[in-house]
mmCIF file of the N, C-alpha and C atoms, coordinates in Angstrom:
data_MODEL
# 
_entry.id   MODEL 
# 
loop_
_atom_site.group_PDB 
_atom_site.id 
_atom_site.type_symbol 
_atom_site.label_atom_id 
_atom_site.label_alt_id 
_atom_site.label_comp_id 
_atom_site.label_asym_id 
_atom_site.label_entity_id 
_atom_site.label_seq_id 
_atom_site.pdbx_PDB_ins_code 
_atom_site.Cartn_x 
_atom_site.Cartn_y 
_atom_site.Cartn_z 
_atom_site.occupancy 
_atom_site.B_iso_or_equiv 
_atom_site.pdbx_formal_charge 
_atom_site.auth_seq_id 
_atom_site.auth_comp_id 
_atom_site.auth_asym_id 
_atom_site.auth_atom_id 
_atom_site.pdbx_PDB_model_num 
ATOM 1   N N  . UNK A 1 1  ? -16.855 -9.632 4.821   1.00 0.00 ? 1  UNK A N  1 
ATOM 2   C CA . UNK A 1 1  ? -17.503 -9.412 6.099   1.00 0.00 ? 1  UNK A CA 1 
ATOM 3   C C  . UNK A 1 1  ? -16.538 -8.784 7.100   1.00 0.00 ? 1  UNK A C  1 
ATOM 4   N N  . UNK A 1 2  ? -15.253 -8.747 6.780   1.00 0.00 ? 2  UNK A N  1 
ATOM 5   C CA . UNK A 1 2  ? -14.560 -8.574 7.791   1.00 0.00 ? 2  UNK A CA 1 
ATOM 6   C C  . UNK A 1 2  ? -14.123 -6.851 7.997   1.00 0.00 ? 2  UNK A C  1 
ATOM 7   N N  . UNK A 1 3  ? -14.491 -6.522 6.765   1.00 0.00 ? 3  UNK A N  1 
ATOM 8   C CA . UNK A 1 3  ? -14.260 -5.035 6.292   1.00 0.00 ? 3  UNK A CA 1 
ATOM 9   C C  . UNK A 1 3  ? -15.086 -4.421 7.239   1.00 0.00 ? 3  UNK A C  1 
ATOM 10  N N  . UNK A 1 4  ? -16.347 -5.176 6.847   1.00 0.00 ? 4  UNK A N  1 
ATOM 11  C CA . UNK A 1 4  ? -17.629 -4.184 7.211   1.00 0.00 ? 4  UNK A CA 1 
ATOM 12  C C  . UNK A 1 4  ? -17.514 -4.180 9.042   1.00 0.00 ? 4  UNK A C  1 
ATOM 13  N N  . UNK A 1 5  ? -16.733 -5.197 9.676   1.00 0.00 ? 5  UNK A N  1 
ATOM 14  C CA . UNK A 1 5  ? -16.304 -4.878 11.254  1.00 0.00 ? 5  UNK A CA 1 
ATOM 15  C C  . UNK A 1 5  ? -15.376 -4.023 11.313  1.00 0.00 ? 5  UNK A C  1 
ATOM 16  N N  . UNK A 1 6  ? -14.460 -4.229 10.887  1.00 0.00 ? 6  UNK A N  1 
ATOM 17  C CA . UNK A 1 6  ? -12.914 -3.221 10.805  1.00 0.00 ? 6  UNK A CA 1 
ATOM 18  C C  . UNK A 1 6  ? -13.932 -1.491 10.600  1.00 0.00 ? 6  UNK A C  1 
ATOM 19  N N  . UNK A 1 7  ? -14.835 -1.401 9.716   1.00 0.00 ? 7  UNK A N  1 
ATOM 20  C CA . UNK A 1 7  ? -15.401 -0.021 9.407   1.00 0.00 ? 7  UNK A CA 1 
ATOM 21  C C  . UNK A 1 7  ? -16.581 0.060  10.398  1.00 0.00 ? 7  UNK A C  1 
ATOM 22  N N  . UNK A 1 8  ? -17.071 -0.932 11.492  1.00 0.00 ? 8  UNK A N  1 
ATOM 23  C CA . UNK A 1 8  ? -18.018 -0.604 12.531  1.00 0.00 ? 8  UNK A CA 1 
ATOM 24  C C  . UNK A 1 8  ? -17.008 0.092  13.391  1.00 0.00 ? 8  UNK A C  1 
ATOM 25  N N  . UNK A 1 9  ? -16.218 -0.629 13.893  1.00 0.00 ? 9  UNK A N  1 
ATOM 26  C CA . UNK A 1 9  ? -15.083 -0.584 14.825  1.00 0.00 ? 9  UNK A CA 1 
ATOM 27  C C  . UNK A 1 9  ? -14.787 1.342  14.652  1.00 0.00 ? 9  UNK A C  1 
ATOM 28  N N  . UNK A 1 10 ? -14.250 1.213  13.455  1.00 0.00 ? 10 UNK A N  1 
ATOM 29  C CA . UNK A 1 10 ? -13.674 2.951  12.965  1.00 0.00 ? 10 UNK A CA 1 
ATOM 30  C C  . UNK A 1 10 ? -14.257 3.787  13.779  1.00 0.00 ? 10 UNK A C  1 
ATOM 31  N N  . UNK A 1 11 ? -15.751 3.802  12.798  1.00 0.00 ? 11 UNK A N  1 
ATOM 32  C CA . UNK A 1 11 ? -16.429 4.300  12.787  1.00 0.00 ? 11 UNK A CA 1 
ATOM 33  C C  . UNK A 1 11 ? -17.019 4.646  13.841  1.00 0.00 ? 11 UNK A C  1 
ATOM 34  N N  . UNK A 1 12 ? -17.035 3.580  15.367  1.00 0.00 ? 12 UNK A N  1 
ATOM 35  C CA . UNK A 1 12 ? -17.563 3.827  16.563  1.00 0.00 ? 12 UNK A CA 1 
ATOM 36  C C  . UNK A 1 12 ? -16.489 4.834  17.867  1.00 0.00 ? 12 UNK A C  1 
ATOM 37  N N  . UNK A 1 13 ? -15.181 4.355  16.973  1.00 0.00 ? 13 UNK A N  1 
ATOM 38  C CA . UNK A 1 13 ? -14.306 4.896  17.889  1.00 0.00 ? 13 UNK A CA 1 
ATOM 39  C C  . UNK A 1 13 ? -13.976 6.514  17.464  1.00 0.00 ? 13 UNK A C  1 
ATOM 40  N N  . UNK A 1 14 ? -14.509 7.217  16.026  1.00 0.00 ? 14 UNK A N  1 
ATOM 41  C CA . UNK A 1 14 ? -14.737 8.049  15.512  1.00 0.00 ? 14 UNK A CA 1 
ATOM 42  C C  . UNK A 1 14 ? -15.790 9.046  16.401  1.00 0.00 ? 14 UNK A C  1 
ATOM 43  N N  . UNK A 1 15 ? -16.538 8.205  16.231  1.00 0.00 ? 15 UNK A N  1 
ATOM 44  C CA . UNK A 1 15 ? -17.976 9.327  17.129  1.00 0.00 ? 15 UNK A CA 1 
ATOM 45  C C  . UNK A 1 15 ? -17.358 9.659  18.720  1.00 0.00 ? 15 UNK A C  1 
ATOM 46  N N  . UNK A 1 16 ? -16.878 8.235  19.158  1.00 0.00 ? 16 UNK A N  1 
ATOM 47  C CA . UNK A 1 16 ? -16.730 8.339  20.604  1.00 0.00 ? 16 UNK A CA 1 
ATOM 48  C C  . UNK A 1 16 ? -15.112 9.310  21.331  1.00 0.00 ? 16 UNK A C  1 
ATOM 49  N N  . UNK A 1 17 ? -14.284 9.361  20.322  1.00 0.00 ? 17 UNK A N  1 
ATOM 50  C CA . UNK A 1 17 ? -13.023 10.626 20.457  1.00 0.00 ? 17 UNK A CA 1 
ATOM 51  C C  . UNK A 1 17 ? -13.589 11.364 19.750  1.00 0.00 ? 17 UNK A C  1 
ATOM 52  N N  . UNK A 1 18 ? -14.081 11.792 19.246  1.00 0.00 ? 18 UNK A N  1 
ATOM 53  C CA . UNK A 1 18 ? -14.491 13.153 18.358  1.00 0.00 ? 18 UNK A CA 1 
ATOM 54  C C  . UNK A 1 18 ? -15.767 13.708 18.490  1.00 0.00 ? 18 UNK A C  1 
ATOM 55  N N  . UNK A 1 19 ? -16.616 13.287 18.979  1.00 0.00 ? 19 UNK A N  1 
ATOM 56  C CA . UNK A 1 19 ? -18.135 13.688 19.698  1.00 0.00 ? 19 UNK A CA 1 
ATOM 57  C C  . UNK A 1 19 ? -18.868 13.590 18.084  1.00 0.00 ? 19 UNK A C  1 
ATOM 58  N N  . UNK A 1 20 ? -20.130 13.593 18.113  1.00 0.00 ? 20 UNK A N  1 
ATOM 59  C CA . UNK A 1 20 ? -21.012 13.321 17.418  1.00 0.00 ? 20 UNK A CA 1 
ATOM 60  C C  . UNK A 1 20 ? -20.834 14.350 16.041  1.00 0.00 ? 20 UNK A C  1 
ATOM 61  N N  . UNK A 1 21 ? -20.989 15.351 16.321  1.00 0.00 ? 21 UNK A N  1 
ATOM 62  C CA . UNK A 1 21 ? -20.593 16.109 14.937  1.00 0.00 ? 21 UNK A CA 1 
ATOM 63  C C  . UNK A 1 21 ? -19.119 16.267 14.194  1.00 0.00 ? 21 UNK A C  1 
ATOM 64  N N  . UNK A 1 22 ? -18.118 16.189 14.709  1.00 0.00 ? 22 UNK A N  1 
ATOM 65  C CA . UNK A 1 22 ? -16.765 16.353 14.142  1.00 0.00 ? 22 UNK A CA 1 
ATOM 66  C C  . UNK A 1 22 ? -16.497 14.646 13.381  1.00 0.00 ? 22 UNK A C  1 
ATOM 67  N N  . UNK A 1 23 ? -17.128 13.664 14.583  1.00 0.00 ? 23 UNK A N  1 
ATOM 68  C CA . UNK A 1 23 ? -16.890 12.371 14.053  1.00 0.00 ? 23 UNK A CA 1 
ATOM 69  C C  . UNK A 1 23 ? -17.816 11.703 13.149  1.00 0.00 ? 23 UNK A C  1 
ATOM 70  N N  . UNK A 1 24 ? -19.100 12.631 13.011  1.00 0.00 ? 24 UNK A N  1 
ATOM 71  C CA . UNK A 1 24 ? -19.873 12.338 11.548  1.00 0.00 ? 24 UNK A CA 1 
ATOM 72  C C  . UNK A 1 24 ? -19.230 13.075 10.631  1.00 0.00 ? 24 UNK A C  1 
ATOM 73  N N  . UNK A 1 25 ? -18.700 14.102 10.588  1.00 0.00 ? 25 UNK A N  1 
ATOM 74  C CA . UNK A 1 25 ? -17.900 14.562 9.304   1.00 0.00 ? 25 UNK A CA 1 
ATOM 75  C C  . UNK A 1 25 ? -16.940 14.010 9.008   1.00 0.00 ? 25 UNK A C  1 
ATOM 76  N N  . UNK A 1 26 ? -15.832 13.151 10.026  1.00 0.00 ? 26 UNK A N  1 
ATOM 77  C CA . UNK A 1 26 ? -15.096 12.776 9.210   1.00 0.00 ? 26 UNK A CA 1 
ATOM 78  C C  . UNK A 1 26 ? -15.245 10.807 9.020   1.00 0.00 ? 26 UNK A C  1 
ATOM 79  N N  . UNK A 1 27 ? -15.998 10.522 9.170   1.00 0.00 ? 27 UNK A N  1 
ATOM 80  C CA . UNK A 1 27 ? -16.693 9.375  8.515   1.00 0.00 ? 27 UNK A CA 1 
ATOM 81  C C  . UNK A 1 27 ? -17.216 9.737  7.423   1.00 0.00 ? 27 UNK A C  1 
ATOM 82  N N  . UNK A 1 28 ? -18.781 10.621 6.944   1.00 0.00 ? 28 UNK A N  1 
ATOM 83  C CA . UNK A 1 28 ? -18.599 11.108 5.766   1.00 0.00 ? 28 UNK A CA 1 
ATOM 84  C C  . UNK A 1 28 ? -17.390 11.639 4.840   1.00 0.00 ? 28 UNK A C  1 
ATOM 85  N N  . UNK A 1 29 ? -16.500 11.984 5.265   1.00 0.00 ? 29 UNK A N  1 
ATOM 86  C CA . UNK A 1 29 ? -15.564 12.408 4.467   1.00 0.00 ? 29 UNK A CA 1 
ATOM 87  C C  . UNK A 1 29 ? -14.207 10.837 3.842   1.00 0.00 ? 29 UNK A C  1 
ATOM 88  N N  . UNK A 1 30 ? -14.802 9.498  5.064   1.00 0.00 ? 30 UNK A N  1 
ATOM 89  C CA . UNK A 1 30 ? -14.272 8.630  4.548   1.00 0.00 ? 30 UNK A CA 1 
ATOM 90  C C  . UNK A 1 30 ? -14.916 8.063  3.921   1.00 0.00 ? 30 UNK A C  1 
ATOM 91  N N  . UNK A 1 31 ? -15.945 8.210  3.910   1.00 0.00 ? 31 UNK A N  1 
ATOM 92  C CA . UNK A 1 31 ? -16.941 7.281  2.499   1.00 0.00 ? 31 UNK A CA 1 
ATOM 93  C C  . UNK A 1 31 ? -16.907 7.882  1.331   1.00 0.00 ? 31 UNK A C  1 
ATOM 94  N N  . UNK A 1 32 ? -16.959 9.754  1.274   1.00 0.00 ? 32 UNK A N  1 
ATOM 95  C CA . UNK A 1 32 ? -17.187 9.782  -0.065  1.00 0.00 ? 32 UNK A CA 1 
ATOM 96  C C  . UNK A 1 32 ? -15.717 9.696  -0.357  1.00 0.00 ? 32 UNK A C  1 
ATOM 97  N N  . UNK A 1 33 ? -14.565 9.548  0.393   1.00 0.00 ? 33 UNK A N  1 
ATOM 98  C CA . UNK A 1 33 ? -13.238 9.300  -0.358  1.00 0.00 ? 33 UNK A CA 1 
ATOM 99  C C  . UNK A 1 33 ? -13.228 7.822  -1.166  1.00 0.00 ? 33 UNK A C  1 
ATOM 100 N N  . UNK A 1 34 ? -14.183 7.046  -0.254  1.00 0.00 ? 34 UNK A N  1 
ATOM 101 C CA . UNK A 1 34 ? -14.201 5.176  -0.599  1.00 0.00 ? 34 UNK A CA 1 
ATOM 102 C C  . UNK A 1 34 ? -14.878 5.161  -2.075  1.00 0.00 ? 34 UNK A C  1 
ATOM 103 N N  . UNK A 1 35 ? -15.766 6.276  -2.232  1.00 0.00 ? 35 UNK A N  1 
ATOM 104 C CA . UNK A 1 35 ? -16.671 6.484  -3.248  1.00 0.00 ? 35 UNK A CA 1 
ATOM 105 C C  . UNK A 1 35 ? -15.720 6.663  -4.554  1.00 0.00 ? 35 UNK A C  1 
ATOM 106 N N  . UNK A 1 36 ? -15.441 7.659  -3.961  1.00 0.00 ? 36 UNK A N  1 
ATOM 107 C CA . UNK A 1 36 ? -14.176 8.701  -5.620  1.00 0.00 ? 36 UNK A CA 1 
ATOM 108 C C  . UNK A 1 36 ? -13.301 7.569  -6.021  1.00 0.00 ? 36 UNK A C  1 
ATOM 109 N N  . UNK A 1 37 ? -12.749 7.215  -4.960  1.00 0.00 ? 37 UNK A N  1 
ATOM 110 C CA . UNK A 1 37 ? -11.432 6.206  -5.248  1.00 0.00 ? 37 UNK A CA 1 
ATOM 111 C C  . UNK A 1 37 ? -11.850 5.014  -6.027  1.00 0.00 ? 37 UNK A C  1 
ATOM 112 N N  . UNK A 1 38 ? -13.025 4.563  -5.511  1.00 0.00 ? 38 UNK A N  1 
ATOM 113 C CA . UNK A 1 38 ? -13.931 3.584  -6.420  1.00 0.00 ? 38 UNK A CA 1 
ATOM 114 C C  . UNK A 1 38 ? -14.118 4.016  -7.805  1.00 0.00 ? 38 UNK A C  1 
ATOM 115 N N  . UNK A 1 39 ? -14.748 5.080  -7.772  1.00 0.00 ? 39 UNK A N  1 
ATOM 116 C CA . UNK A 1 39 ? -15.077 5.556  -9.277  1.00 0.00 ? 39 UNK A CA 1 
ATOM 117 C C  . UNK A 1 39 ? -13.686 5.808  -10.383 1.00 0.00 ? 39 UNK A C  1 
ATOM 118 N N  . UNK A 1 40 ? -12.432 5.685  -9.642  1.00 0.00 ? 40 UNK A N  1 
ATOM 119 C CA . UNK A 1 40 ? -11.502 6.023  -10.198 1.00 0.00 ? 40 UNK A CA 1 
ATOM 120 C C  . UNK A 1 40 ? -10.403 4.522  -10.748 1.00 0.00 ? 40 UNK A C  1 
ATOM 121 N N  . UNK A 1 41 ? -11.284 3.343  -9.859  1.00 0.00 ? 41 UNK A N  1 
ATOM 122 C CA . UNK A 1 41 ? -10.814 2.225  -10.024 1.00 0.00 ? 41 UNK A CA 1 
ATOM 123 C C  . UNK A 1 41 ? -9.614  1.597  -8.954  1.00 0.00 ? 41 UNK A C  1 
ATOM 124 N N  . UNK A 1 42 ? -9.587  2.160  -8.131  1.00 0.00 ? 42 UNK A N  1 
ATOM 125 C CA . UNK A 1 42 ? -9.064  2.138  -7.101  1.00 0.00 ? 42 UNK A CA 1 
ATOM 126 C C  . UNK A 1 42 ? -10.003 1.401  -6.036  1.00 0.00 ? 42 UNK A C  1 
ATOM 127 N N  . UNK A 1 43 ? -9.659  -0.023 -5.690  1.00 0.00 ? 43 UNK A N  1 
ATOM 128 C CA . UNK A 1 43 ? -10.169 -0.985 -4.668  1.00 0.00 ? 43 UNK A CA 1 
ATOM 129 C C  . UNK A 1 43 ? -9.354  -0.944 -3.307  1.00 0.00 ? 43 UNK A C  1 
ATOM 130 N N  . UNK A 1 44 ? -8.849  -0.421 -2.344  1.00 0.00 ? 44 UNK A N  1 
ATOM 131 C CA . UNK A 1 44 ? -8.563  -0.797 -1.857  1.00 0.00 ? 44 UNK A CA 1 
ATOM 132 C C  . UNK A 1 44 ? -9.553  -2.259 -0.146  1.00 0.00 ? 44 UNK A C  1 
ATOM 133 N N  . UNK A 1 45 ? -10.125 -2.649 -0.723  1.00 0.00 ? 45 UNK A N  1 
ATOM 134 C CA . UNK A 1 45 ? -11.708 -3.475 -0.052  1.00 0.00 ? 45 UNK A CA 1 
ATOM 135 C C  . UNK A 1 45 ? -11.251 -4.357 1.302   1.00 0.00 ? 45 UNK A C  1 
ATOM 136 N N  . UNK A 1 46 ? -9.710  -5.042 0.816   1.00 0.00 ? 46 UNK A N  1 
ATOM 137 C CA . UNK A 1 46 ? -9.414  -6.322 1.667   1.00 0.00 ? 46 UNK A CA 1 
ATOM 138 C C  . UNK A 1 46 ? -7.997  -5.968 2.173   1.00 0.00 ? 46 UNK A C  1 
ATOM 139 N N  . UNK A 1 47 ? -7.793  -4.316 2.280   1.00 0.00 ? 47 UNK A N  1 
ATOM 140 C CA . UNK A 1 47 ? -6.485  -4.064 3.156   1.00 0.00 ? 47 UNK A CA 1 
ATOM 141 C C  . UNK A 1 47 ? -7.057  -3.692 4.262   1.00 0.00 ? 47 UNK A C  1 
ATOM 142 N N  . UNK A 1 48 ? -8.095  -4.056 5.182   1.00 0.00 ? 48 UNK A N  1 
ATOM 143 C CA . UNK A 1 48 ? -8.560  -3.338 6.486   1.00 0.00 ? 48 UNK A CA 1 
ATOM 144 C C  . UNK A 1 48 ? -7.904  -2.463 6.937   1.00 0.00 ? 48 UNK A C  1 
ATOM 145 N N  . UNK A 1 49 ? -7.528  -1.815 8.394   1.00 0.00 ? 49 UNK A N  1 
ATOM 146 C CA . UNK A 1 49 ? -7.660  -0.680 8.623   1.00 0.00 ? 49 UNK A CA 1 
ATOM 147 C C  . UNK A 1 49 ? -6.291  0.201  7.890   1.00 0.00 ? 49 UNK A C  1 
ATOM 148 N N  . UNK A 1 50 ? -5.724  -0.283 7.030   1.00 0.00 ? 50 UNK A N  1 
ATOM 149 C CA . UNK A 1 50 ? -4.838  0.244  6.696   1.00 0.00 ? 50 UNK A CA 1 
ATOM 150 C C  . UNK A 1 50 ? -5.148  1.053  5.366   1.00 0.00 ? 50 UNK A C  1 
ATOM 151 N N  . UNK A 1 51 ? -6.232  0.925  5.156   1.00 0.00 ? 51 UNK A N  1 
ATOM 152 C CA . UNK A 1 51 ? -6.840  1.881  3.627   1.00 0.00 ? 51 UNK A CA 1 
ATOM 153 C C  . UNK A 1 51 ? -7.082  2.685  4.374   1.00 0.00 ? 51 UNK A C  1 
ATOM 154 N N  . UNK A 1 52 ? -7.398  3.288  5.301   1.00 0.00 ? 52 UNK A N  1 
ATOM 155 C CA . UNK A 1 52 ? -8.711  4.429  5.969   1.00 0.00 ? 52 UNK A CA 1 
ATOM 156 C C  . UNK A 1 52 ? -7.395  5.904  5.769   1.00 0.00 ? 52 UNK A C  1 
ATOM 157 N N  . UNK A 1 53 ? -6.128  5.612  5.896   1.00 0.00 ? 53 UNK A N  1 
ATOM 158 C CA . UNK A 1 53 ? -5.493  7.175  5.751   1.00 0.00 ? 53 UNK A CA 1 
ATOM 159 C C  . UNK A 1 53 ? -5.518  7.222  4.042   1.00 0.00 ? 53 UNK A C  1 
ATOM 160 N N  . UNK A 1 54 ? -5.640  6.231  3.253   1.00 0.00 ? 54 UNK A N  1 
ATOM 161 C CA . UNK A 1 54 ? -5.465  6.281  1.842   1.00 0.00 ? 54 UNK A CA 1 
ATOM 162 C C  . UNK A 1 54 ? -7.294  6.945  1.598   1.00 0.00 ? 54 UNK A C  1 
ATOM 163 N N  . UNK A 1 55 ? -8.298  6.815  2.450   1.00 0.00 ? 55 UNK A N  1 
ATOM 164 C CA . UNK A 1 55 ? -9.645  7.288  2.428   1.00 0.00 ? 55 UNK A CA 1 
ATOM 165 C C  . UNK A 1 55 ? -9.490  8.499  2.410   1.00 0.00 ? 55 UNK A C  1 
ATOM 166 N N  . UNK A 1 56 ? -8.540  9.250  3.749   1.00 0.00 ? 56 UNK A N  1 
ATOM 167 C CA . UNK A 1 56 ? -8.810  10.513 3.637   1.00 0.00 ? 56 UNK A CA 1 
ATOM 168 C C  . UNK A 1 56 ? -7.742  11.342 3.413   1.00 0.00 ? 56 UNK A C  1 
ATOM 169 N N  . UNK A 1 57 ? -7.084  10.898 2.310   1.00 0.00 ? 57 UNK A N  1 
ATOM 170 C CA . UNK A 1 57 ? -6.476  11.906 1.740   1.00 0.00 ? 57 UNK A CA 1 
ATOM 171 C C  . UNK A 1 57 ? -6.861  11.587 0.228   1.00 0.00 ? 57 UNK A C  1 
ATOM 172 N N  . UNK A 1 58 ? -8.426  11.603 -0.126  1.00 0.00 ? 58 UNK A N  1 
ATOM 173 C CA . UNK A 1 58 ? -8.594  11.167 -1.541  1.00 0.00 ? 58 UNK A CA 1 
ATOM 174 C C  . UNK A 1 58 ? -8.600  12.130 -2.324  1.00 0.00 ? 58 UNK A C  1 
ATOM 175 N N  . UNK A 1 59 ? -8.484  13.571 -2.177  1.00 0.00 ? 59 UNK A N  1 
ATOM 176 C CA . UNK A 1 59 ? -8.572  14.610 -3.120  1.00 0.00 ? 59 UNK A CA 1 
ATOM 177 C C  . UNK A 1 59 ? -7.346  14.619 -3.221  1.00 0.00 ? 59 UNK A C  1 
ATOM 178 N N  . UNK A 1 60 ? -6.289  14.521 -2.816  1.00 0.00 ? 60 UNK A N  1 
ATOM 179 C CA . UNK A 1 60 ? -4.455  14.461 -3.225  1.00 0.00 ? 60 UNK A CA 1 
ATOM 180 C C  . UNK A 1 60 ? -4.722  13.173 -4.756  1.00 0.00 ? 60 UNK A C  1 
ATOM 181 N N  . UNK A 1 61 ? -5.235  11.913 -4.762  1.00 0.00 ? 61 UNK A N  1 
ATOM 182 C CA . UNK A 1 61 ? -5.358  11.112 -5.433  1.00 0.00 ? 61 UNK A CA 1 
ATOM 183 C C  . UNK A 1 61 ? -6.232  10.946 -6.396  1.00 0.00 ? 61 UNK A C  1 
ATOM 184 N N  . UNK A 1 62 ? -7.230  12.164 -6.308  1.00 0.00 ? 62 UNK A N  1 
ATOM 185 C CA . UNK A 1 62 ? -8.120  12.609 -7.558  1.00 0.00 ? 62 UNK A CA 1 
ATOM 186 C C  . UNK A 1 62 ? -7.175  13.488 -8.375  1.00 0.00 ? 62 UNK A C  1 
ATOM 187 N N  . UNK A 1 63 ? -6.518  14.653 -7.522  1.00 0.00 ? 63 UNK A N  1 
ATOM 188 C CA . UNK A 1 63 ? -5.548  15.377 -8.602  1.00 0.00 ? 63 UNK A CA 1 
ATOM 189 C C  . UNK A 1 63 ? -4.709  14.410 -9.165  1.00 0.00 ? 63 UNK A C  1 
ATOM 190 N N  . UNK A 1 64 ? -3.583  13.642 -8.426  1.00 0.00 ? 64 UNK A N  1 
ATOM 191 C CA . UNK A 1 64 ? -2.711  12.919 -8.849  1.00 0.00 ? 64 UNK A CA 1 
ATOM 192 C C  . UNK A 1 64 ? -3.582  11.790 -10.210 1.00 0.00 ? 64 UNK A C  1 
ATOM 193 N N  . UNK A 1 65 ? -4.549  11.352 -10.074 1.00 0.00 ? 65 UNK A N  1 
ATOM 194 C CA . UNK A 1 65 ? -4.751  10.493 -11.592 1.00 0.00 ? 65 UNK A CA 1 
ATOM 195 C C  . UNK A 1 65 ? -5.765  10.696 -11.669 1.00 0.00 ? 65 UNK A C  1 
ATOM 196 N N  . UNK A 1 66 ? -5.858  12.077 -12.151 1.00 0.00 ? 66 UNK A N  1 
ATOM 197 C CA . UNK A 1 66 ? -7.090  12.803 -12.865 1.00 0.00 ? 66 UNK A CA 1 
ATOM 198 C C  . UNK A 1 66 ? -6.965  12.560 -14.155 1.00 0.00 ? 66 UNK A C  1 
ATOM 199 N N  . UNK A 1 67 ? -5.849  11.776 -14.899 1.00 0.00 ? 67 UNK A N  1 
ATOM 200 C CA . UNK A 1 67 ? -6.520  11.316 -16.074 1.00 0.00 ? 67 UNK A CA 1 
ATOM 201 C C  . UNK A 1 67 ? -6.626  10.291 -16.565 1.00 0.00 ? 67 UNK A C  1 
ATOM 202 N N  . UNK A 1 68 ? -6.572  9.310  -15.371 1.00 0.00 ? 68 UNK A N  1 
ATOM 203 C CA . UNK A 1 68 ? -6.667  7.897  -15.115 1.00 0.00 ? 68 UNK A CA 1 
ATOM 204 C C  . UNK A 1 68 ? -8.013  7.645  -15.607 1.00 0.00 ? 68 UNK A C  1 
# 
């Protein structure tokens, strides 16, 4: 439960410095990183806000264990 505040929190302060379109792209761009990294076996779930730069740099970490 505590994630899912830590990612309201983000996520609100996202829209509100970045205005509505720049800060929906890069929220989408932290979910589908939460996504890949998942699919790759990569949890990071219960490090709160300290996963979110490991979110968006997830295409560095798809190349790096692409044959993970």
């Amino acid at each position: 439960m505590k994630e899912y505040l830590v990612m309201l929190i983000v996520f609100m302060e996202t829209i509100f410095f970045y205005g509505w379109f720049v800060g929906s792209l890069i929220i989408a761009w932290i979910i589908i990183g939460r996504a890949a990294l998942h699919t790759k076996g990569v949890s990071l779930a219960h490090d709160g806000i300290a996963s979110y730069p490991f979110y968006l740099a997830w295409p560095f970490y798809l190349v790096k264990f692409k044959n993970v």
